[in-house]
C-alpha positions as CSV (number, residue, x, y, z in Angstrom):
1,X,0.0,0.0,0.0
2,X,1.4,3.2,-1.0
3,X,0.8,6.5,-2.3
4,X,1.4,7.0,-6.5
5,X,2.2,10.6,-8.5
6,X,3.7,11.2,-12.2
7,X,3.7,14.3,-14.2
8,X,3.8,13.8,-18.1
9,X,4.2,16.7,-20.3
10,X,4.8,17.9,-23.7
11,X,7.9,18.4,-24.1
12,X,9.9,19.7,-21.3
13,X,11.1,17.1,-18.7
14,X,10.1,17.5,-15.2
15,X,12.5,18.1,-12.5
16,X,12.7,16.2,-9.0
17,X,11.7,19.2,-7.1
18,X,7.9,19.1,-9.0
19,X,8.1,15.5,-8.2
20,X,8.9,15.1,-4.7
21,X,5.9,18.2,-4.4
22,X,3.8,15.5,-5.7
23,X,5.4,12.6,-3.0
24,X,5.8,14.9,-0.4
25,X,2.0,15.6,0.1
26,X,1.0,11.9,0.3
27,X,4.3,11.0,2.6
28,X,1.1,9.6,5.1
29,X,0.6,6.9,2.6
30,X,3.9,5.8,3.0
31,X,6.0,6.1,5.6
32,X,8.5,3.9,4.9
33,X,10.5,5.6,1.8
34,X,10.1,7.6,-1.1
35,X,11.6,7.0,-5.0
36,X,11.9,9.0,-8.2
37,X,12.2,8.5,-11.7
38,X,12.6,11.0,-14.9
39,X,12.8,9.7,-18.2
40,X,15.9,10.5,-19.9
41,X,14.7,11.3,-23.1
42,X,10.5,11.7,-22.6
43,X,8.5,14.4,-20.3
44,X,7.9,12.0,-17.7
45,X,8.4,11.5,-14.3
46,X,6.9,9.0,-11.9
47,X,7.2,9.2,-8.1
48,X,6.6,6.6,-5.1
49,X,5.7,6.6,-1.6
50,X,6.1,3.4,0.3
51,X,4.4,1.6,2.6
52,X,6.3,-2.0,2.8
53,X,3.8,-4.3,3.1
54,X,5.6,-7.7,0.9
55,X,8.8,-8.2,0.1
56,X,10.0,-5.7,2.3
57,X,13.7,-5.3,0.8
58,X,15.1,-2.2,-1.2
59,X,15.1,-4.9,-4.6
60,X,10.8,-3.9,-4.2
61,X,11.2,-0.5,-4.0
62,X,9.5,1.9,-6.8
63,X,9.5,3.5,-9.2
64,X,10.2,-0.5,-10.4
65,X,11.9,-1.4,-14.3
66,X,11.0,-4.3,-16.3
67,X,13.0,-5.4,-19.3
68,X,14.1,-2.4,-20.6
69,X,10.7,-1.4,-21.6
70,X,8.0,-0.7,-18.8
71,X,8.5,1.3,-15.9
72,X,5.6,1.5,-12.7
73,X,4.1,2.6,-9.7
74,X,1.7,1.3,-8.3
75,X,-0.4,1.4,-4.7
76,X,-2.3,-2.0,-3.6
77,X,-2.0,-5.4,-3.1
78,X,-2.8,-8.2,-5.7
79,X,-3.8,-11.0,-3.6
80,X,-3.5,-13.7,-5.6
81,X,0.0,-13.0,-6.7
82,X,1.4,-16.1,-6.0
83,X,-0.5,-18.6,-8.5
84,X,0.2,-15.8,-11.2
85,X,3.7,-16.0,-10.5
86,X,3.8,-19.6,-10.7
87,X,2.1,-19.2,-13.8
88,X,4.5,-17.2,-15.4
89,X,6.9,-19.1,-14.3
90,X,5.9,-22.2,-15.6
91,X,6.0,-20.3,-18.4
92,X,9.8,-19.7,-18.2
93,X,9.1,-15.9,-16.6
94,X,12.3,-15.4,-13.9
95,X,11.8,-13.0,-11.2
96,X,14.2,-11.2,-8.9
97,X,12.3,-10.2,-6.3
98,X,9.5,-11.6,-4.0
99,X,7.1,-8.7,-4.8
100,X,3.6,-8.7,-6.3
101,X,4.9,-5.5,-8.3
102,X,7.0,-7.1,-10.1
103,X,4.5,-9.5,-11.3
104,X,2.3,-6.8,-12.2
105,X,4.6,-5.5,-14.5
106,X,5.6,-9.7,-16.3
107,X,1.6,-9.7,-16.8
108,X,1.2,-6.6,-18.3
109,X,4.3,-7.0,-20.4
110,X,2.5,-10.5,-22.1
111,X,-1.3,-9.5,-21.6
112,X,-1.5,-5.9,-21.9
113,X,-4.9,-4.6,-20.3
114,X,-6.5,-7.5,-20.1
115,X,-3.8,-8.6,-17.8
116,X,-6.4,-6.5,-15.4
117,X,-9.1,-9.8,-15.6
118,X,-6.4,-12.4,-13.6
119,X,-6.3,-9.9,-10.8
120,X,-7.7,-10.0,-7.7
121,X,-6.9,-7.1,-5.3
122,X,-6.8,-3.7,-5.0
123,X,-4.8,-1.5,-7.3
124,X,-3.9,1.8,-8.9
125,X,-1.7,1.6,-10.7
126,X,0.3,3.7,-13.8
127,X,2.5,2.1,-16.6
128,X,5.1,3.8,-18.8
129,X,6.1,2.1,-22.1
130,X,9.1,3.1,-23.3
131,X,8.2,1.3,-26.6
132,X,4.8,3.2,-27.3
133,X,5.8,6.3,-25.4
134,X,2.6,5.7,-23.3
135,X,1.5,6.3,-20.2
136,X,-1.0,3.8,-18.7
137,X,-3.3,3.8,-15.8
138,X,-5.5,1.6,-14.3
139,X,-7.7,1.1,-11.1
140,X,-8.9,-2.4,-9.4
141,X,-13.1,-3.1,-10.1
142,X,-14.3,-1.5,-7.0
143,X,-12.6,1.5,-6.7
144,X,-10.6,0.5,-3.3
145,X,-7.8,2.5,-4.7
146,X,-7.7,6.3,-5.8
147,X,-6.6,7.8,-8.6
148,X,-6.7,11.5,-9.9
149,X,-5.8,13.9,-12.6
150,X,-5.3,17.4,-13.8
151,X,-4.2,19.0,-16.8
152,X,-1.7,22.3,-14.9
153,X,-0.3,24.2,-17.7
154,X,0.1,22.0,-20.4
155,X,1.1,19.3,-18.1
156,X,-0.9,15.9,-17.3
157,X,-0.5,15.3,-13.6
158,X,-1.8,12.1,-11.8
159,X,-2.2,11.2,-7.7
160,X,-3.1,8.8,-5.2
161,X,-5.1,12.2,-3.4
162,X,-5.9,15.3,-4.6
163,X,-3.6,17.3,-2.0
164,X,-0.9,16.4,-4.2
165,X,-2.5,17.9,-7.2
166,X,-3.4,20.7,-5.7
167,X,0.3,21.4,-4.2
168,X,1.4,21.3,-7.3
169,X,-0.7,24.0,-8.7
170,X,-4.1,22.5,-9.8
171,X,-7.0,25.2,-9.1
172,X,-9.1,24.4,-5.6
173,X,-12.0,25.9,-7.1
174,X,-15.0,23.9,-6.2
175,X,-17.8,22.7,-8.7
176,X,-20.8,24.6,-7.8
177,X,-23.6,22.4,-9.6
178,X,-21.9,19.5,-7.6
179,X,-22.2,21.2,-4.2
180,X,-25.8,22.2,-5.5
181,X,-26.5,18.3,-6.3
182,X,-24.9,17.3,-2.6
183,X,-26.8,20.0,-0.8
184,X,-29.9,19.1,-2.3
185,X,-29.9,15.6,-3.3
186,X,-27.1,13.7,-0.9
187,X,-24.9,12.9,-4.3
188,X,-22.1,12.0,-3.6
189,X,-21.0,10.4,-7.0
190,X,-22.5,11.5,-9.7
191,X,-23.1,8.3,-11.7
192,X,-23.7,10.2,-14.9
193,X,-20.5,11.3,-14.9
194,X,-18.4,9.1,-12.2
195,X,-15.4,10.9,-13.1
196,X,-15.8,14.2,-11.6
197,X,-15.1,15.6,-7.9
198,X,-16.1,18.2,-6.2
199,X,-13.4,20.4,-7.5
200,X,-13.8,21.9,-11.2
201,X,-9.9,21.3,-12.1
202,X,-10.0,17.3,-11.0
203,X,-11.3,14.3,-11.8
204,X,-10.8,10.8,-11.0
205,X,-10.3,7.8,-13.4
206,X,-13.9,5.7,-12.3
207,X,-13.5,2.1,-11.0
208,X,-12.9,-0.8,-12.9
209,X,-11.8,1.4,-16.1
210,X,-8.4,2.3,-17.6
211,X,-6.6,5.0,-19.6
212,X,-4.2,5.6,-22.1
213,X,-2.2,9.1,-22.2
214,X,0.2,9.9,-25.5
215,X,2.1,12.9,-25.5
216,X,0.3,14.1,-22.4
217,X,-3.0,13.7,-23.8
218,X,-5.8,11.2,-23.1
219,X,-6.2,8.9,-25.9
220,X,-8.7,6.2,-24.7
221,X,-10.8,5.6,-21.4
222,X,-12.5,2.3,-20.7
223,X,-14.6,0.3,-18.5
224,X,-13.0,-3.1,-18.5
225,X,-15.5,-5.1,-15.7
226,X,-19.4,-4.7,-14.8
227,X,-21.1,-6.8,-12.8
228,X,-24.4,-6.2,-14.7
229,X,-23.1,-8.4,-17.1
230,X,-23.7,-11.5,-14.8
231,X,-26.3,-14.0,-15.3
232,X,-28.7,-15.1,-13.1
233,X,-28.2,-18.6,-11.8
234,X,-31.7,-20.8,-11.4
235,X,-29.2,-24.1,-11.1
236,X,-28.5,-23.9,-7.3
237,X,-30.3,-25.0,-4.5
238,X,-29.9,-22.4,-1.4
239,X,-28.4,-24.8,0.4
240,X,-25.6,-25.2,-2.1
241,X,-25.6,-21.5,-2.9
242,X,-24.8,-21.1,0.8
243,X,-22.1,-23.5,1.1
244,X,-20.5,-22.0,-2.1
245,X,-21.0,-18.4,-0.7
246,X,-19.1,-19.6,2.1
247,X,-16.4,-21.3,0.4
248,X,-15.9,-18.3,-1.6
249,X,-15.7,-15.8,1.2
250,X,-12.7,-18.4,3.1
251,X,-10.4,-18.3,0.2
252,X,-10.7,-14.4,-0.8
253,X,-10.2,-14.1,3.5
254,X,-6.9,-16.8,2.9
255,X,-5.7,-14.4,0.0
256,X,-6.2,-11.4,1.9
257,X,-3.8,-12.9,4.9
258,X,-0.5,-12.8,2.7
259,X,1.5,-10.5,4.4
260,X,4.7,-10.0,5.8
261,X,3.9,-7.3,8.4
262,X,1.5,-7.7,11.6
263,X,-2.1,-8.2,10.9
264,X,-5.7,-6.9,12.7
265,X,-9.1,-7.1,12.1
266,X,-11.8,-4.3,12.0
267,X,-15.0,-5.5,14.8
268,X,-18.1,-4.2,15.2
269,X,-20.3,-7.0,16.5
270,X,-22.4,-7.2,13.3
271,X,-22.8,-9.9,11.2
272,X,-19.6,-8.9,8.7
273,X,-17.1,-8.5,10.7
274,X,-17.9,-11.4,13.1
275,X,-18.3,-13.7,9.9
276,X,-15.0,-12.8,9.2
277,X,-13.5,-12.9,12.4
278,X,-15.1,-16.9,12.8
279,X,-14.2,-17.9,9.5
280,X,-10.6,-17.0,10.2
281,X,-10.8,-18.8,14.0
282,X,-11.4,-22.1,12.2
283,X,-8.3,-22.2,9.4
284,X,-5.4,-23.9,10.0
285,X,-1.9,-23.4,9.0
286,X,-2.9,-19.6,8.1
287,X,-0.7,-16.4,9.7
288,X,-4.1,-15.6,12.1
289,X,-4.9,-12.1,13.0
290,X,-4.3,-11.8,16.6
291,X,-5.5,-8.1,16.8
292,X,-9.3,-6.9,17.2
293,X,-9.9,-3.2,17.2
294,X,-13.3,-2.3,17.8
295,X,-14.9,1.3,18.0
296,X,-17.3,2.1,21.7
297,X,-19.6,4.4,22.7
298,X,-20.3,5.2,26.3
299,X,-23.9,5.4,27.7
300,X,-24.9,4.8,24.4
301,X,-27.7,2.4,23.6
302,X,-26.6,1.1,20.3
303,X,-22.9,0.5,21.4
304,X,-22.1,-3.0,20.2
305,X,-20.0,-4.3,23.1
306,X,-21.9,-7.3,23.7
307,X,-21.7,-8.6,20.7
308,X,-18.4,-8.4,19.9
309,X,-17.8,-9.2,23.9
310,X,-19.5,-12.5,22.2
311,X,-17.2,-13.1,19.2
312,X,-14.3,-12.2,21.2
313,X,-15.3,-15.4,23.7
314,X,-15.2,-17.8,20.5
315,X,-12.4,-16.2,19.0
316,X,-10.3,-16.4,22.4
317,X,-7.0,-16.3,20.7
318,X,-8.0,-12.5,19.4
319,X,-6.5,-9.5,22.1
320,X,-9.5,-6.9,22.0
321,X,-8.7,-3.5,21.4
322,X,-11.2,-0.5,21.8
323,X,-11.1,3.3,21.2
324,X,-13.8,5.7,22.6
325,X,-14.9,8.4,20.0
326,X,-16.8,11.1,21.2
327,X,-18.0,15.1,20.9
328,X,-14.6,16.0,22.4
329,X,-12.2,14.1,20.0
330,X,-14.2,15.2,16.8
331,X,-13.6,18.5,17.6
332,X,-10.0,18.0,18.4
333,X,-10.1,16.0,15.1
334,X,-12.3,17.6,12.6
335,X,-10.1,19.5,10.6
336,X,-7.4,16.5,10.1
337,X,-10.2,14.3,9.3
338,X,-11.3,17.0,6.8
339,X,-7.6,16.9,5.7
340,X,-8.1,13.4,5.1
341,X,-11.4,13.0,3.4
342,X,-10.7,16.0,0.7
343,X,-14.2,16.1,-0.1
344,X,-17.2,16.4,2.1
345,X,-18.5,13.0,3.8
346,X,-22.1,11.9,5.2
347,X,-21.9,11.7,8.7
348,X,-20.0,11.0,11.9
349,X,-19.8,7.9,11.8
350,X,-16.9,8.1,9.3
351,X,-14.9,9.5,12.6
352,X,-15.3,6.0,14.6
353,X,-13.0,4.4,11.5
354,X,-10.9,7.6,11.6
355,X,-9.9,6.5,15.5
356,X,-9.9,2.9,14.7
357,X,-6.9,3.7,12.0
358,X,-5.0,5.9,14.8
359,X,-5.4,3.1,17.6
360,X,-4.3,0.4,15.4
361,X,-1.3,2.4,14.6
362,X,-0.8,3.1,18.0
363,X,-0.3,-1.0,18.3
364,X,2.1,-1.1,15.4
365,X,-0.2,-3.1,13.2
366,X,-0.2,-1.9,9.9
367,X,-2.9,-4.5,7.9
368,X,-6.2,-4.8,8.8
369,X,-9.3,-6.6,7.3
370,X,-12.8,-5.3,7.4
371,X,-16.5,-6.0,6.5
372,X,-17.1,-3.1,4.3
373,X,-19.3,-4.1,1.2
374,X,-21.5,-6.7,2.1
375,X,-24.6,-4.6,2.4
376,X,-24.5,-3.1,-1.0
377,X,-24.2,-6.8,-2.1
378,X,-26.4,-8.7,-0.2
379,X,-29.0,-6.0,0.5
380,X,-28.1,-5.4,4.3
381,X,-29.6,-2.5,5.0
382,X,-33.6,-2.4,5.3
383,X,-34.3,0.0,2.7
384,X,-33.4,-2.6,0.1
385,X,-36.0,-4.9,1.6
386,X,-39.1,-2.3,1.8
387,X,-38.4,-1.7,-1.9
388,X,-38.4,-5.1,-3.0
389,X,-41.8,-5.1,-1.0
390,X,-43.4,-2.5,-3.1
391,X,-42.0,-3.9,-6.2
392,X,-43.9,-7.0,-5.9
393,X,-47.1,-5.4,-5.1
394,X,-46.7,-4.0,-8.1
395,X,-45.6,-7.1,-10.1
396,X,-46.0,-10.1,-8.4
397,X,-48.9,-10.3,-5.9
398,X,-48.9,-13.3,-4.5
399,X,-45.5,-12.9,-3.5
400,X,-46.1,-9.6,-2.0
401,X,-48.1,-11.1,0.2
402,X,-46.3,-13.9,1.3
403,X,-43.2,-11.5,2.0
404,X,-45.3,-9.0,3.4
405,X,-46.4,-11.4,6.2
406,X,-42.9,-12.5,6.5
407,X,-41.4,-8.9,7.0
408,X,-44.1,-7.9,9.6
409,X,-43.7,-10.6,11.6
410,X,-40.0,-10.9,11.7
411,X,-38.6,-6.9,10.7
412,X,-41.9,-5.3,11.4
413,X,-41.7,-4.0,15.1
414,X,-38.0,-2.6,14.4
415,X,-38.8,-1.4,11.0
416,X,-42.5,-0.8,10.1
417,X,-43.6,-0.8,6.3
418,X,-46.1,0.1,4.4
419,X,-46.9,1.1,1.1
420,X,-45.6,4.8,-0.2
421,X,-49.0,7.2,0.2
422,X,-48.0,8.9,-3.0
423,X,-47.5,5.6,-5.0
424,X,-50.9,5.6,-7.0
425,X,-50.1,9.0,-7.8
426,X,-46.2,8.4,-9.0
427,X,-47.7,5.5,-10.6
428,X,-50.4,7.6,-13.1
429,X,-47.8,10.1,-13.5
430,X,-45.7,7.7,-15.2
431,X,-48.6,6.1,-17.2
432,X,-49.5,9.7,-18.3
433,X,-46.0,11.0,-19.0
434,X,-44.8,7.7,-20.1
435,X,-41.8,7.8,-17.8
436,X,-40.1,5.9,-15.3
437,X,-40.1,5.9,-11.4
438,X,-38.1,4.5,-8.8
439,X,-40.1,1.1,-8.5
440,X,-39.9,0.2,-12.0
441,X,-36.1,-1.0,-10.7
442,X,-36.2,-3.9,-9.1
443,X,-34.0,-4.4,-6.1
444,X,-30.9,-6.7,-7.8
445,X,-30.7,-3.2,-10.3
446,X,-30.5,-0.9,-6.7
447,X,-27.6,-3.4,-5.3
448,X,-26.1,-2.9,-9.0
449,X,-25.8,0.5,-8.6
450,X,-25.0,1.1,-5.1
451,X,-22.1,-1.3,-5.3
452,X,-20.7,-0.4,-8.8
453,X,-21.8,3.7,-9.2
454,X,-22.5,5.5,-6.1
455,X,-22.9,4.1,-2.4
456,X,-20.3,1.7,-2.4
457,X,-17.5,4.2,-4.0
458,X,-18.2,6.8,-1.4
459,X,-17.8,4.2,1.5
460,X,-14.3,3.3,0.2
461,X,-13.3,6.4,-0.1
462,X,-14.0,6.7,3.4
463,X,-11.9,4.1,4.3
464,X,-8.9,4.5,1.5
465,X,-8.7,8.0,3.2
466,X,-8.7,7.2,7.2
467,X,-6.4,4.4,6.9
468,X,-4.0,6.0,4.8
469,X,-3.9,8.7,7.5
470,X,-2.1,7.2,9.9
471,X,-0.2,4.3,7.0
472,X,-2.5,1.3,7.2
473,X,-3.8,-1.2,5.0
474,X,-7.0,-1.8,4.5
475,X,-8.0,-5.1,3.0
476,X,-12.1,-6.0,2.5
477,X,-12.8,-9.3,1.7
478,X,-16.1,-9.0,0.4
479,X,-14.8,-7.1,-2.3
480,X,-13.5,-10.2,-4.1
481,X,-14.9,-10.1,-7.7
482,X,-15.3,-14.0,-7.7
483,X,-17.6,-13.2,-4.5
484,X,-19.3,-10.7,-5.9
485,X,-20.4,-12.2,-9.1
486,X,-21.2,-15.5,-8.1
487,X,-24.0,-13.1,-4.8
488,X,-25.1,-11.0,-7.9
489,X,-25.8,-14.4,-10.5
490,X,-28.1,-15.4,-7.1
491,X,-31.7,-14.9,-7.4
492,X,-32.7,-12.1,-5.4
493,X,-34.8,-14.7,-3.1
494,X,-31.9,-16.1,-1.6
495,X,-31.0,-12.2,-0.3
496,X,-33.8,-11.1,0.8
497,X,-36.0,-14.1,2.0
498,X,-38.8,-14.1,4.2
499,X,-38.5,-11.0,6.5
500,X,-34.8,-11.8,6.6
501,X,-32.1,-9.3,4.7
502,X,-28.7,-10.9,4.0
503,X,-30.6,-14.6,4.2
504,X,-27.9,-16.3,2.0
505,X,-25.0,-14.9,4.4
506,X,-27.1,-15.9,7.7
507,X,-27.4,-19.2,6.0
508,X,-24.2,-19.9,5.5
509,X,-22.9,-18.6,8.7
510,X,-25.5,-20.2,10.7
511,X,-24.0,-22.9,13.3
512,X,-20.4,-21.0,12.6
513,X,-21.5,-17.7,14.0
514,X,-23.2,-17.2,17.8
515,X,-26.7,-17.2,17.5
516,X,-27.6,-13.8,18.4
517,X,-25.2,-12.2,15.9
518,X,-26.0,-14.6,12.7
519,X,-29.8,-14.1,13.4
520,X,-29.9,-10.5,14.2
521,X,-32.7,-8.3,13.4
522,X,-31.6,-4.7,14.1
523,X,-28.9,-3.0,11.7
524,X,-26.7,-0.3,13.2
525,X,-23.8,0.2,11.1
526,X,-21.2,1.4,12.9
527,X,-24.0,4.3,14.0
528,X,-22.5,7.0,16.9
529,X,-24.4,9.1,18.8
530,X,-23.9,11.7,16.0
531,X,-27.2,14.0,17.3
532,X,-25.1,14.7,20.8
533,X,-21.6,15.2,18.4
534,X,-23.3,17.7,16.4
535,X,-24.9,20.2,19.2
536,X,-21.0,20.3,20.3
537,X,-19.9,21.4,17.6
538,X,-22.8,24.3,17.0
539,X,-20.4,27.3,17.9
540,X,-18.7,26.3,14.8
541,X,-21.7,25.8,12.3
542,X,-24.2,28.4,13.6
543,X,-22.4,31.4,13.5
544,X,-21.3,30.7,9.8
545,X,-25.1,29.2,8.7
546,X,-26.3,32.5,10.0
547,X,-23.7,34.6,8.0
548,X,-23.5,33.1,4.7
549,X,-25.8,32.8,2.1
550,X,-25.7,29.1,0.5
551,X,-26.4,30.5,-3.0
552,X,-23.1,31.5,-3.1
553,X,-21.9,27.9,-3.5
554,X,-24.5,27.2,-5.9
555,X,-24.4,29.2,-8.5
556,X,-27.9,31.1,-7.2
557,X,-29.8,27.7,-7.1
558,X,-32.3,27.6,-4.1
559,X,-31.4,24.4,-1.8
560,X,-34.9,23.1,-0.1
561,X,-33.6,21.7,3.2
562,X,-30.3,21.6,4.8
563,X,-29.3,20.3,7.9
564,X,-27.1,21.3,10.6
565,X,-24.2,18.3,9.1
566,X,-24.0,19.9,5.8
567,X,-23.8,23.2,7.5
568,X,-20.3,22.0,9.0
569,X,-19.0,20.5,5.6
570,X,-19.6,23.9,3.7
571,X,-17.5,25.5,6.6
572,X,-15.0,22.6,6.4
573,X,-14.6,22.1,2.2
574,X,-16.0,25.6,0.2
575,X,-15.8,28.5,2.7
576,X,-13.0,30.6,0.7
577,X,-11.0,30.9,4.0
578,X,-11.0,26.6,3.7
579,X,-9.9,26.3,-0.1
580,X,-6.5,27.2,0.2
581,X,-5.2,25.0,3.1
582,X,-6.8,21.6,1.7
C-alpha cells in the first residue's frame, strides 16, 4: 500500500523538485521511503511513496523497471500473486524479487490490459512504455484505490489524493452544480458522470476502467469489468448457494492474509465482521490475526459491546482493542479528518474508523481486514428490503403477500412498512407521462448500482482516506470479484428471503457464527451518537449558517432543506478561507 504521483508533459522534462511536491503531500501513505524517476529522453516522471507491506527489501522498492521497456508505480495489493507467479513461471518468466509488483509488471508486459481480468486485489496503478511512449493507468473493479488527474499548464499530472494535485498547482475551485447536487440531493458520486469531484480542475479515473495518455493527452478511457453483465443462476439450490458463498468468502479471507507485516481485524459486532472474524478462528496453517480493534460508545444504547464481547469469547485467541470516539475528539479531530477526506462525507460515523486507524497504529499493526461491502451486495440495510416489498405489489402479488407477512412478523416492530401514500399518484404520472419511477427497478438493479456507481464508491473512499492517514492497509474481503459475481448471479430470493435481509449470508454462517449475531434483526452500522456530536460542535456551524448565504456555493440555485451536518462540511470544504489550506 502506498501513495502514487507522475507528471507527463509535452515536451519539457520535469525536475525532482515538481516530483517530490507531488510525493511529499502523500508522505502519510507511505511512511517507509520515497523514489523518483525521470525519463531520460521523454517528459515523464513517476514518483513513489512506500508503505512495505511484501517483500520488504530495497530490490521492491519503486518507481520499479522491467525489461528495458516498462516502468511503474503502483499502490495496492494483488492478492492472488502467487498462483500468477507460478504461472508465469511455468511459463519460463524469472523474477528477482519476491514482490507482487513485479509481477504486475511480467503480466502486463505479455497480456497488456486484459492482464487486469487475472487480478484479484486492490490497485492503482500507472505504466510507462518506453516502446509506445505511453503512459497507462489503471484502477482495481471496486474503486478501493484512488486515482486522480489534472491537466496544470500544459502538463498531465496524476495522484493517489488530490492534495498532491493541488500542491502542485491544480486550481481548488470547487464545482458549484456538484455542491448544488450534494446540498440538495445527498450525491455524492454523480453516476452520470463518475469521473468528476467536487473540484472543477480534477477528476478521478472511475473504478474498474483504464486509460491511455500519449504525448500528455488522453487517448482512450474504458470500463474493463461490470457486474451487470452476470447472469442469473436458477441451477443452485440455497443450500448449495450457501455453502458455495461460504467457500468463496474463506479463500478471498486466505488471499487477503499474505503479508509479511503484523495483521488486525476491524469488529463491530455485526454480522460482517464477526463472519470474518469466525471464519478465520477455524483455518489452519494460516498467519491468524491476533489483533481486534473495535470502535465504543459510552452510555450509548446502540454501542455494540456485547456482541463483539460475544465473538471475542469464540475467537479467544484475538486481544481486543477499543477506542472511545466522542463530541470532544471530533472537535480535536475535525479538521485533520477534513484533511483526510478531501471532499465532504455523510456523517460521523466516518470519525469511529478515523480512531480505529490511529489506535491500530498506536499498536504497530499496519494491515487490517474489514467488512465493508456486504450490504450493497447482499441488500443489508432495510431500505433494500421495503423496496423489494413494493415492487412485488406491483408485479407479483402473490408474492407480495407472502413477504409482506414475513417482514411484519420478523422486521416489522423494528422497522415498520407500508406502502408509499403517493404511490398511486407516481404511478399515473408515469402512465401519463410515459416515464419511469423509482419502482420500476427492481431491487438486484438498486444493489447494481450502489455497489458499482454511487454508495459503495463513497464508503471506500472513506476508508482509503482514514487508513492512509495514519499508513494502514485496509484489506475487504467481500470485495472479491469471484464473491461478488457469483451473490449478484443469485436470485434475489436467496437475499432477501422471508422477513430476513442478508438470508444467503445468515445461511451460510449459521452454526459458525453465535446465534444472536447470525440471526440479528436490528442494523446499526457502525452508528454513533452523532445528534449529541453535532450540538458540540454548534459554535462552529451556527455562526457561519447564520452569515452566509448558501447560493453562493450554488451558482444562485435555491437548496430546499439543509441540515445542521451539511452546514459543517460547507464550513470545512467551500468557505473561501477553507480552499486554500486543503
Amino acid at each position: 500500500m502506498c501513495g502514487i504521483a507522475g507528471i507527463f508533459g509535452i515536451d519539457k522534462r520535469p525536475d525532482t523538485a515538481r516530483l517530490e511536491v507531488l510525493a511529499d503531500s502523500i508522505a502519510h501513505r507511505g511512511p517507509d521511503g520515497a523514489g523518483f524517476w525521470i525519463h531520460p529522453d521523454h517528459p515523464i516522471g513517476l514518483a513513489h511513496r512506500r508503505l512495505s507491506i511484501i517483500d520488504l527489501s530495497r530490490d521492491a522498492s519503486q518507481p520499479m523497471h522491467w525489461n528495458g521497456r516498462f516502468t511503474i508505480v503502483y499502490n495496492g495489493e494483488i492478492y492472488n500473486y502467487i498462483e500468477l507467479k507460478n504461472e508465469l513461471q511455468a511459463d519460463g518468466v524469472q523474477f528477482s524479487t519476491s514482490s507482487d509488483t513485479e509481477v504486475l509488471l511480467a503480466l502486463y508486459e505479455r497480456f497488456g490490459a486484459n492482464a487486469l481480468h487475472k487480478l484479484d486485489g486492490m490497485f492503482a496503478f500507472a505504466i510507462w512504455d518506453d516502446l509506445k511512449k505511453e503512459l497507462f493507468l489503471a484502477r482495481d473493479r471496486f474503486g478501493e484505490k484512488p486515482l486522480f488527474y489534472s491537466f496544470i499548464g500544459n502538463d498531465f499530472f496524476f495522484a493517489s489524493e488530490m492534495k498532491s494535485l493541488f500542491a502542485s498547482g491544480a486550481s481548488s475551485d470547487f464545482s458549484e452544480d456538484r455542491v448544488y447536487q450534494y446540498l440538495q440531493n445527498n450525491v455524492f458520486i454523480d453516476p452520470a458522470d463518475p469521473g468528476n469531484t467536487f473540484y472543477t480542475a480534477i477528476r478521478q479515473l472511475d473504478a474498474a476502467s483504464y486509460m491511455r495518455v500519449h504525448a500528455g493527452k488522453i487517448v482512450e478511457t474504458k470500463l474493463y469489468w461490470s457486474l451487470y453483465d452476470v447472469p442469473i443462476r436458477y441451477d443452485l439450490t440455497i443450500d448449495d448457494a450457501a455453502a458455495e458463498l461460504r467457500r468463496l468468502l474463506s479463500e478471498s479471507i486466505k488471499r487477503r492474509l499474505r503479508s509479511d507485516v503484523p495483521l488486525g481485524l476491524c469488529l463491530s459486532g455485526g454480522i460482517d465482521s464477526s463472519s470474518i472474524a469466525m471464519l478465520l478462528y477455524q483455518m489452519d496453517g494460516i498467519n491468524r490475526p491476533e489483533y481486534a480493534f473495535s470502535a465504543r460508545f459510552s452510555k450509548f444504547k446502540k454501542d455494540e459491546g456485547q456482541y463483539i464481547a460475544k465473538v471475542l469469547d469464540k475467537c479467544h485467541d484475538l486481544r481486543p482493542h477499543f477506542t472511545w470516539p466522542d463530541a470532544d475528539g471530533l472537535r480535536n479531530d475535525i479538521d485533520r479528518l477534513a484533511d483526510a477526506q478531501e471532499e465532504p462525507f455523510y456523517s460521523g460515523s466516518i470519525y469511529n474508523q478515523f480512531c480505529v486507524m490511529r489506535l491500530a497504529r498506536e499498536q504497530g499493526i499496519t494491515v487490517l481486514m474489514e467488512g465493508q461491502g456486504s450490504d450493497e451486495q447482499l441488500a443489508g440495510y432495510n431500505h433494500y428490503y421495503q423496496h423489494h416489498l413494493t415492487w412485488l405489489f406491483l408485479n407479483n402479488f402473490r408474492q407480495y403477500l407472502s413477504e409482506r407477512k414475513a417482514y411484519r412478523g420478523i422486521l416489522g416492530e423494528l422497522y415498520p412498512y407500508r406502502l408509499p401514500r403517493r404511490l398511486p399518484f407516481w404511478y399515473i404520472s408515469k402512465i401519463l407521462k410515459l416515464r419511469k419511477f423509482v419502482y420500476d427497478e427492481p431491487v438486484r438493479n438498486l444493489l447494481l448500482e450502489d455497489s458499482t456507481r454511487t454508495g459503495l464508491k463513497s464508503l471506500l473512499r472513506y476508508g482509503d482516506r482514514n487508513s492512509m492517514a495514519f499508513g494502514r492497509e485496509l484489506r475487504l474481503p467481500f470485495l472479491c470479484h469471484q464473491f461478488s459475481e457469483f451473490v449478484f448471479s443469485l436470485p434475489i430470493e436467496y437475499i432477501l428471503h422471508q422477513g430476513w435481509t442478508k438470508y444467503i449470508l445468515r445461511k451460510s454462517m449459521n452454526g459458525i457464527l453465535p446465534q444472536e449475531i447470525v440471526w440479528r434483526k436490528d442494523k446499526v452500522g457502525f452508528e454513533p451518537p452523532q445528534d449529541i456530536w453535532l450540538k458540540s460542535l454548534q459554535d462552529i456551524t451556527l455562526p457561519y449558517k447564520n452569515s452566509v448565504d448558501y447560493r453562493e456555493f450554488t451558482a444562485g440555485k435555491k437548496v430546499d432543506v439543509i441540515g445542521d451536518w451539511k452546514w459543517l462540511m460547507i464550513k470545512l470544504f467551500f468557505d473561501k478561507g477553507r480552499k486554500a489550506s486543503i
